[in-house]
PDBQT receptor file of N, H, CA, C and O in Angstrom, charges set to zero:
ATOM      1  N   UNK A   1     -12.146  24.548-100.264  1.00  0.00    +0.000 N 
ATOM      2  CA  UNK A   1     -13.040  24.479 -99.100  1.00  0.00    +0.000 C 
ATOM      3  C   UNK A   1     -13.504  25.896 -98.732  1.00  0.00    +0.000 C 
ATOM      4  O   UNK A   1     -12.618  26.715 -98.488  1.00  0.00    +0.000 OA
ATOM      5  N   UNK A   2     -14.959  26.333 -98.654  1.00  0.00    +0.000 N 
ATOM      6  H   UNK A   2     -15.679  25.668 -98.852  1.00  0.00    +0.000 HD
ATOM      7  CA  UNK A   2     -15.606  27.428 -98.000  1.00  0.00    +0.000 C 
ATOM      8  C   UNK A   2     -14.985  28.036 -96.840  1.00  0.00    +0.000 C 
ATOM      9  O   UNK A   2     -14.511  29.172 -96.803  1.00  0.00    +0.000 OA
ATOM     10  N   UNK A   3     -15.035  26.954 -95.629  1.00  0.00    +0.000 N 
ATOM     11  H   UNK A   3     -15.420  26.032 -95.660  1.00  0.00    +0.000 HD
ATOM     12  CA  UNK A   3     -14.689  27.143 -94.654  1.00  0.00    +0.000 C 
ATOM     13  C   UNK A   3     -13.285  27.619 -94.194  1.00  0.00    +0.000 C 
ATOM     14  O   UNK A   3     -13.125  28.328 -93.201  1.00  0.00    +0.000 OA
ATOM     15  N   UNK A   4     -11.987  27.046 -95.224  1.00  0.00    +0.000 N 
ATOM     16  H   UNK A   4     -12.117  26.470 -96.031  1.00  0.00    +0.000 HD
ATOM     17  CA  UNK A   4     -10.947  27.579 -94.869  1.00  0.00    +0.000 C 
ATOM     18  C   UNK A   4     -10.914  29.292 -96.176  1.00  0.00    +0.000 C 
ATOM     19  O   UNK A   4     -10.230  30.218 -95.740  1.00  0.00    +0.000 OA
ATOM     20  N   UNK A   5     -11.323  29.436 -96.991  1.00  0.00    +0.000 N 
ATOM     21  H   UNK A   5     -11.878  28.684 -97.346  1.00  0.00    +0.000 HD
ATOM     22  CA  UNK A   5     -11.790  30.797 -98.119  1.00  0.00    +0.000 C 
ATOM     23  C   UNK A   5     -12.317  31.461 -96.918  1.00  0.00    +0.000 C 
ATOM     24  O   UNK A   5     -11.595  32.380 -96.531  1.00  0.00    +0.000 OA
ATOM     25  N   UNK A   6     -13.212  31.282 -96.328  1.00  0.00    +0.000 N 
ATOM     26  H   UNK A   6     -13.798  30.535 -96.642  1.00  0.00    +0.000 HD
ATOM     27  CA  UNK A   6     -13.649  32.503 -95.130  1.00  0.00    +0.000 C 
ATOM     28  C   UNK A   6     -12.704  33.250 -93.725  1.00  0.00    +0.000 C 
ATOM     29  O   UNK A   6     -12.324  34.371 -93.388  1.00  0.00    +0.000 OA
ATOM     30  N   UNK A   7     -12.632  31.727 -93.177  1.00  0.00    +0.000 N 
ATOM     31  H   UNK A   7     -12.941  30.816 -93.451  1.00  0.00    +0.000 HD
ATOM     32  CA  UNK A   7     -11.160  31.975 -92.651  1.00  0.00    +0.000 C 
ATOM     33  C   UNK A   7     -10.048  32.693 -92.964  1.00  0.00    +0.000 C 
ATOM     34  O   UNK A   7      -9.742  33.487 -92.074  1.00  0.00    +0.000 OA
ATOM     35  N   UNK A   8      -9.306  32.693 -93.956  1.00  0.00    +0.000 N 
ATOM     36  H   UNK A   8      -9.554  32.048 -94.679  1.00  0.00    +0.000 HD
ATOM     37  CA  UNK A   8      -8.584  33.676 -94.760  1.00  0.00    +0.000 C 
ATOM     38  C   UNK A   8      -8.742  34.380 -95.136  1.00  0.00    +0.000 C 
ATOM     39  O   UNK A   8      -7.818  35.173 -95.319  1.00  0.00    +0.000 OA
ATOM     40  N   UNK A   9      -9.948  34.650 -95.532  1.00  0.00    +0.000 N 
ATOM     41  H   UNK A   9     -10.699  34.006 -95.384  1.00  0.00    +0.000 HD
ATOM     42  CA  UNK A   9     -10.312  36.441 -95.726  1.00  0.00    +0.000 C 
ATOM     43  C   UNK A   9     -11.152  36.661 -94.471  1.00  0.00    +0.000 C 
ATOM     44  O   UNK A   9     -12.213  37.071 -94.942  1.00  0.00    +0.000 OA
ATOM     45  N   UNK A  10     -11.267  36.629 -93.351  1.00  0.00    +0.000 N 
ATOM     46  H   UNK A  10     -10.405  36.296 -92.969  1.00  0.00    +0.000 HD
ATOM     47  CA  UNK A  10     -11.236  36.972 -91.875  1.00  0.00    +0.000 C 
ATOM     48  C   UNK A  10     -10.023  37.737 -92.010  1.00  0.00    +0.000 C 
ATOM     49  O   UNK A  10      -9.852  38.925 -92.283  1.00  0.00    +0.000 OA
ATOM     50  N   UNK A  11      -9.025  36.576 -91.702  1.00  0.00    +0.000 N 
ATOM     51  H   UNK A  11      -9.164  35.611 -91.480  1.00  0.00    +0.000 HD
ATOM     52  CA  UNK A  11      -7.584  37.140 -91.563  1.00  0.00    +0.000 C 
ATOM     53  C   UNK A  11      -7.108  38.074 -91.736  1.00  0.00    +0.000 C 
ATOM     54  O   UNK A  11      -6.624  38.903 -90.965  1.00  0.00    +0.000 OA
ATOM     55  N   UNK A  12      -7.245  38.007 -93.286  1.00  0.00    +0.000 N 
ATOM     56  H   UNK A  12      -7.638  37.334 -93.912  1.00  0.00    +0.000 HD
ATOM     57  CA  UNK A  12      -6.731  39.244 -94.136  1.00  0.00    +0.000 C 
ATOM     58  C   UNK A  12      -7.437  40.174 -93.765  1.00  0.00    +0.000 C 
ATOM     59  O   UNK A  12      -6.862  41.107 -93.204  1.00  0.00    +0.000 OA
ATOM     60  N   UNK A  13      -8.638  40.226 -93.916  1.00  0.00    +0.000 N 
ATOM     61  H   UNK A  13      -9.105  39.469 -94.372  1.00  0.00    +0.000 HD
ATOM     62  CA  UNK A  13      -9.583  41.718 -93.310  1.00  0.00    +0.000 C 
ATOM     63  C   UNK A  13      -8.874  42.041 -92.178  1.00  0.00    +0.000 C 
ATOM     64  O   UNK A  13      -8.550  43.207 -92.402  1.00  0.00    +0.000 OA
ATOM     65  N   UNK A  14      -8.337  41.678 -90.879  1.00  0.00    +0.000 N 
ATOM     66  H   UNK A  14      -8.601  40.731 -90.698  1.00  0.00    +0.000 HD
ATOM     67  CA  UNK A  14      -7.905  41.875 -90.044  1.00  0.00    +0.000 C 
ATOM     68  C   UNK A  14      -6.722  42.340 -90.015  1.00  0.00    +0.000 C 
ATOM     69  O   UNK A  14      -6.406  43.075 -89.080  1.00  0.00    +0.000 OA
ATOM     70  N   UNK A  15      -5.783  42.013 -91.043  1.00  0.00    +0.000 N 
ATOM     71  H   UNK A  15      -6.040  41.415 -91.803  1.00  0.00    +0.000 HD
ATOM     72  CA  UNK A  15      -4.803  42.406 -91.179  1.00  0.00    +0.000 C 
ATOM     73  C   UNK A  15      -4.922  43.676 -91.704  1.00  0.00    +0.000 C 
ATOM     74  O   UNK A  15      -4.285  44.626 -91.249  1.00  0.00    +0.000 OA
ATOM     75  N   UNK A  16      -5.792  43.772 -92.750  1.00  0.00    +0.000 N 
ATOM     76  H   UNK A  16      -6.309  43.000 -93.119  1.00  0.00    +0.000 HD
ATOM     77  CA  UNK A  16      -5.649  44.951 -93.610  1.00  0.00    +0.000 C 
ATOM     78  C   UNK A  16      -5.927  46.124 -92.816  1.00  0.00    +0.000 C 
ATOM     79  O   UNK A  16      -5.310  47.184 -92.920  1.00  0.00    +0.000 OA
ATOM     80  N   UNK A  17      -7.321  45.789 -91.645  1.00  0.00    +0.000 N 
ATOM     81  H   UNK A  17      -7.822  44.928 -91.561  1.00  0.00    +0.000 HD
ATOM     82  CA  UNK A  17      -7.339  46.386 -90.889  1.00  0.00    +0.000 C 
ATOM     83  C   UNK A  17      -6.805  47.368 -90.051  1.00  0.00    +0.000 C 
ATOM     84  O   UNK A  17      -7.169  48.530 -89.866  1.00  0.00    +0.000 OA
ATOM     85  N   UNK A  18      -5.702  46.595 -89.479  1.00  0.00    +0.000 N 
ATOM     86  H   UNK A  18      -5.406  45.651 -89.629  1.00  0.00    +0.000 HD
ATOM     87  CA  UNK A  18      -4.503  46.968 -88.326  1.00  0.00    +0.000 C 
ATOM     88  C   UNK A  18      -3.819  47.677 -89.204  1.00  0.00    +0.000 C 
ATOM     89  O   UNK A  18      -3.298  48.655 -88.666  1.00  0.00    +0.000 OA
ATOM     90  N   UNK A  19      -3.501  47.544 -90.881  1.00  0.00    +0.000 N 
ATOM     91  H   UNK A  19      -3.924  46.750 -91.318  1.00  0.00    +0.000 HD
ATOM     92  CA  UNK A  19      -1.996  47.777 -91.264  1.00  0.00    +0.000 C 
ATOM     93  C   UNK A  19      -2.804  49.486 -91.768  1.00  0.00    +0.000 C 
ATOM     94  O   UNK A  19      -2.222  50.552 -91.571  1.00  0.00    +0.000 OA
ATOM     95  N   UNK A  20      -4.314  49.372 -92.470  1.00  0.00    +0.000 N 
ATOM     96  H   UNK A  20      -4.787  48.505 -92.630  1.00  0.00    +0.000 HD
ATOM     97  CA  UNK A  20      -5.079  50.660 -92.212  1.00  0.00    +0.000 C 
ATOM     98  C   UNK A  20      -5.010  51.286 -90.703  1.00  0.00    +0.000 C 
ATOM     99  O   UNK A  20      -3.921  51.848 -90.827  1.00  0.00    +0.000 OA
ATOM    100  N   UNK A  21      -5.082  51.339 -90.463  1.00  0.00    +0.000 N 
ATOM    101  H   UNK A  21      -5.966  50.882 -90.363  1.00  0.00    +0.000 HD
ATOM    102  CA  UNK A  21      -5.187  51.704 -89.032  1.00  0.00    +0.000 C 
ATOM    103  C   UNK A  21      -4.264  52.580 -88.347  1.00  0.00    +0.000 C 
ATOM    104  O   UNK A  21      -4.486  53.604 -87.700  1.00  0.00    +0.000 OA
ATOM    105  N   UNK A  22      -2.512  51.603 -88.781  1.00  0.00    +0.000 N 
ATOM    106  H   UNK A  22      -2.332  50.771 -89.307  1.00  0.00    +0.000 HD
ATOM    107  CA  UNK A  22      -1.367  52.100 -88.199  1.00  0.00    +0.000 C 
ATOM    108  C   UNK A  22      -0.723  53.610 -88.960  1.00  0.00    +0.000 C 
ATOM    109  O   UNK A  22       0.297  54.138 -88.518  1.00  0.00    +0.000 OA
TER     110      UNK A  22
């Protein structure tokens, strides 16, 4: 499903984000 593939790499971007970040 598209919709949950986008969702999860939301996520992850977000995560990777924060864990860049810290």
């Amino acid at each position: 499903n598209i919709t949950t593939v986008t969702q999860k790499a939301r996520e992850w971007s977000k995560k990777m984000t924060k864990w860049f970040l810290q």
